[in-house]
N, C-alpha and C positions, 0 to 999 in steps of 0.2 A: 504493500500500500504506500501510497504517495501523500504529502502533509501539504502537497501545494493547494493553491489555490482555484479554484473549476467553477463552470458555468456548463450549463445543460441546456439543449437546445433539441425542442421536437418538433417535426411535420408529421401531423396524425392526420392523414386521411380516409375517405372510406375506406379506399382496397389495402393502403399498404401505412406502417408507422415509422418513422425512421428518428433514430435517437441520436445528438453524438455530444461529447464530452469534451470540454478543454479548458484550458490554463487561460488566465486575463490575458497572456503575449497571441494567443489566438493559437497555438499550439495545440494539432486534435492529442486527445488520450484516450476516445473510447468510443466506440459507436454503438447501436442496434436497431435489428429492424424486425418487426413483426407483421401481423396481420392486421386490417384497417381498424382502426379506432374512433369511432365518428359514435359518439354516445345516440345523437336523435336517430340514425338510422339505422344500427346496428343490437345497441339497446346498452346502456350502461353497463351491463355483468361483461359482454364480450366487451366491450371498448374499454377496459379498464384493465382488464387478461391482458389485451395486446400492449396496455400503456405500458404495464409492469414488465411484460417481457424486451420490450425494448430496452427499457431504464435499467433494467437487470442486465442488459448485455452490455450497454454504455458502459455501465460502472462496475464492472468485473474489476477485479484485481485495485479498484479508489478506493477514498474513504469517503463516503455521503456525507458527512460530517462535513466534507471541506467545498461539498457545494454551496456557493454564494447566491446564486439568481437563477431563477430558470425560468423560460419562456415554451411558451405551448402554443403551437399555430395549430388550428383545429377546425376540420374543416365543418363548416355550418358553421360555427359559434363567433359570434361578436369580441371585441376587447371587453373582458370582464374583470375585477379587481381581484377577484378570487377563485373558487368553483363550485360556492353552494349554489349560485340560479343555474347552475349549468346541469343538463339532463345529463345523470351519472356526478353529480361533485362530491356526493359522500364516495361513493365507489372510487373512485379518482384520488379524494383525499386518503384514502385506505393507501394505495399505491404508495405514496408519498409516507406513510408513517410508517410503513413496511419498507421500504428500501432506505429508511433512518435519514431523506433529506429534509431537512425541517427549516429552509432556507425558504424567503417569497416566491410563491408559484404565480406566471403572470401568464393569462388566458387570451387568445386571441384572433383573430382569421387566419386560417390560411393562406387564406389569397394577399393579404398584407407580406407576410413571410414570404410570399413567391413571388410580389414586389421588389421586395429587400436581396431577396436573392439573384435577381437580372440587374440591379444599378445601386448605385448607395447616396444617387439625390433625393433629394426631400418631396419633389413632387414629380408626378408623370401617372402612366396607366397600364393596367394590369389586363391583357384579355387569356383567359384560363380555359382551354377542351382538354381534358382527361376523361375520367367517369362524367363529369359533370363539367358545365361549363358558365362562367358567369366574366362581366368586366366587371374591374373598380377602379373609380378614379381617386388618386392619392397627393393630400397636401401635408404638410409640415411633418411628414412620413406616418399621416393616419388617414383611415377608410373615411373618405367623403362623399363618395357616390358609391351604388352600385348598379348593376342591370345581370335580370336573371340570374344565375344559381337558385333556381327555385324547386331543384329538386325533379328525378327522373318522371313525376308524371303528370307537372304542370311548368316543366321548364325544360332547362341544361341543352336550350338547339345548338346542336352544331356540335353536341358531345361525343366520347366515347361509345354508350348508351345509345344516342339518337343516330349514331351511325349503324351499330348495329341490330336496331330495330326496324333500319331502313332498308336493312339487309334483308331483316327476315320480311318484312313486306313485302316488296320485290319479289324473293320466292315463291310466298303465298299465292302474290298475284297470277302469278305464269303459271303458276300448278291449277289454279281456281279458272283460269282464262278469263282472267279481267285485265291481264297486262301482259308487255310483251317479253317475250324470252329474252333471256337476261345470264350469264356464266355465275350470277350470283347463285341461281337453284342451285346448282351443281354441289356449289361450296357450301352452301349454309346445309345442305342435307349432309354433306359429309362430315362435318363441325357437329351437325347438332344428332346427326343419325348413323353413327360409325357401324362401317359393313353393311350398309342401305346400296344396291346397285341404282345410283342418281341418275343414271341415264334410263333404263327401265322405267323408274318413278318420272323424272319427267315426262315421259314419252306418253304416260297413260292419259286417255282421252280427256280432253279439257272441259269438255260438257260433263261427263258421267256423271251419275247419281246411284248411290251417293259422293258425295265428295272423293276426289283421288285420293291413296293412304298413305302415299306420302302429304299431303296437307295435312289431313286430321294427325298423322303421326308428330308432325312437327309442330301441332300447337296443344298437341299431350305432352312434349319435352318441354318446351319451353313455357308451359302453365305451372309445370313442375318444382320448377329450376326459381331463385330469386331474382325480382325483375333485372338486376342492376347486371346478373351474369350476362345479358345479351352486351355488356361493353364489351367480352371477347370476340366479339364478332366485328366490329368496326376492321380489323385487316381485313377482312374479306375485302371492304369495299376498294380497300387500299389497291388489294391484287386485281380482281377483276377491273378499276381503274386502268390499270397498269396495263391490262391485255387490252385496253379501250373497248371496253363494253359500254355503250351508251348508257344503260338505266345506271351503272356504277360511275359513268360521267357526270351525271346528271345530280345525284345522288350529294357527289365532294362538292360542286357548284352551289347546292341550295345548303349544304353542311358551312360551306364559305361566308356566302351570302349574312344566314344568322346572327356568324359570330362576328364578322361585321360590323352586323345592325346593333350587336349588346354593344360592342364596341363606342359607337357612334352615341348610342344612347349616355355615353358620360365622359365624353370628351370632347371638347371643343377644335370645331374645324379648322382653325387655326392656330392651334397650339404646338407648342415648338418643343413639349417636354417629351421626356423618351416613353416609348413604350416598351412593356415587359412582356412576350409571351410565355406562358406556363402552362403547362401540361402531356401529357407526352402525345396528344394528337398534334400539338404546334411546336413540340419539341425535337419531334423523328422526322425524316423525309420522309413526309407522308405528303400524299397530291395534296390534302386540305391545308395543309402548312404553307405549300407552293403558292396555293391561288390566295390565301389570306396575305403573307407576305407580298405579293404581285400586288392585291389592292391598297395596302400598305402604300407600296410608294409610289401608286399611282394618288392617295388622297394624301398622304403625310410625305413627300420627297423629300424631306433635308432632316427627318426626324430620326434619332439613333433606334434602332430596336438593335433587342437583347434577349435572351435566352433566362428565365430563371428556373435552376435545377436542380440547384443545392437545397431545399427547404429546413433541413436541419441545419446545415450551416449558417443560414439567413436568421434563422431563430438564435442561435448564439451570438451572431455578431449584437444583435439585439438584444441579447442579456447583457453584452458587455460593456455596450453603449450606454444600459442603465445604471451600471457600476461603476466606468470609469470617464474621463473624457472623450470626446466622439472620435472612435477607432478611427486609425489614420490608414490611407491608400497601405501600406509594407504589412498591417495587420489584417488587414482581410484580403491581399492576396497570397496570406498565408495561410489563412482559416479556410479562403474555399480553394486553393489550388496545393495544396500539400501533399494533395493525393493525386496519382493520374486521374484524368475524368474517365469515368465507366465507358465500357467499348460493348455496349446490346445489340449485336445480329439482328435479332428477331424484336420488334414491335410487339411492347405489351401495353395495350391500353389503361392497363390499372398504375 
């Protein structure tokens, strides 16, 4: 165990949690990552399992004792002072009394953290497609506006989720004969119906009655399944894209389009402050990242965009800003470049 001195820093989101640890010089000491912690949509008992299992890996071989601040970027929840209004703050606080940190815990979005993680000015804009998808616009480095994140079933256009619902529509459609053939059937039957012959299934008459069995079959799996799992489905659209299939064209254009419009809804058309994209449909070379950035600089051309991808690091620099004077340029590009940046193959929407 180490007697120095540490800050704690988490991006708890739906799908995934990530924790990391470090000294006031910005120095990491410890990281973890678990499954998603989102207390309103997962439900306080799991989102508090996965809080603990992070902060259990972060501080492996520390002493909690010698944590000074820690910050919580969480996704759905507002800057709060503490975590009793927060859904799960006793569960949360358990966390906290079990891993022996008894230092201030400070609550706060997300999407703020995924701000702080693309730039370290005080104001600009945040548009975020992962699972979910929302903008915020940000001044004196706090949430001033937002548009959408309202959640998979009265919001998040242009999401992980809304790509892959669009996927499964699409298929529906072609199997039902209400739309036209599209390489997406192919793929979403094979994703969601493993060892289904997709071309048999497609093939069967588009009138029949009753309904074809691949249709009814694909929407007994995915009535099954929890809504938010159709976000594994968003590469589909990405692939079939990529073979230029039109409906999967069409598809990343109106995914574009959305996030856009959330965009526009809190940022001013002449504004010269940078924008942050976050999440990993804006973060991968994915076609909706293309044509988003394309409209980028076709309405913002002299404006910096940036990448925010660190959320846990974003959240520490932020504990430490709270502890000491305002981290300087040589401290935080120690804090988020100390490690190589992850090298992912394969496109995971969560």
């Amino acid at each position: 165990m180490t007697d120095e001195a540490l800050v704690l820093g988490l991006d708890v989101g739906g799908t995934a949690t990530r924790a990391l640890a470090a000294t006031l010089d910005g120095t990491r000491r410890g990281s973890g990552r678990a499954a998603g912690g989102n207390p309103t949509g997962l439900g306080p008992r799991r989102a508090a399992a996965a809080l603990a299992e992070a902060v259990g890996q972060a501080l492996a071989g520390l002493d909690p004792a010698a944590v000074r601040h820690v910050v919580v970027g969480l996704a759905g929840g507002a800057a709060l002072p503490g975590g009793e209004d927060l859904p799960g703050g006793e569960e949360f606080a358990r966390v906290w009394e079990q891993a022996g940190v008894r230092c201030p815990v400070e609550y706060g979005s997300d999407t703020l953290i995924a701000f702080v993680a693309g730039t370290d000015e005080l104001e600009g804009s945040l548009l975020l497609s992962g699972t979910g998808a929302c903008a915020i616009a940000v001044k004196d480095r706090a949430l001033a506006a937002r548009s959408d994140g309202h959640g998979w079933l009265l919001g998040d256009r242009g999401s992980g989720f809304w790509l892959g619902r669009q996927a499964v529509l699409a298929a529906m459609a072609e199997l039902d004969g209400e739309g036209p053939q599209t390489a997406l059937t192919a793929l979403v039957i094979e994703s969601l119906l493993p060892g289904a012959d997709a071309d048999r299934r497609a093939a069967t008459p588009l009138k029949a009655t009753p309904r074809p069995v691949a249709a009814r079959d694909l929407v007994t799996t995915v009535m099954a399944q929890p809504p938010l799992s159709l976000a594994r489905l968003a590469p589909l659209v990405c692939a079939a894209c990529a073979a230029a299939d039109p409906v999967a064209e069409s598809i990343v254009e109106s995914a574009a389009a959305h996030l856009v419009t959330t965009l526009s809804a809190v940022r001013e058309p002449r504004s010269m402050t940078p924008i942050v994209l976050a999440g990993s449909v804006l973060t991968h070379p994915t076609p909706v990242a293309a044509r988003v950035r394309a409209v980028l600089r076709e309405r913002w051309p002299e404006v910096a965009v940036s990448l925010g991808l660190d959320g846990a690091a974003a959240a520490v620099w932020l504990a430490l800003d709270r502890l000491l004077p305002p981290p300087d340029g040589a401290l935080r590009e120690r804090l988020f470049f100390s490690d190589p940046p992850p090298t992912e193959e394969v496109w995971d929407p969560t």
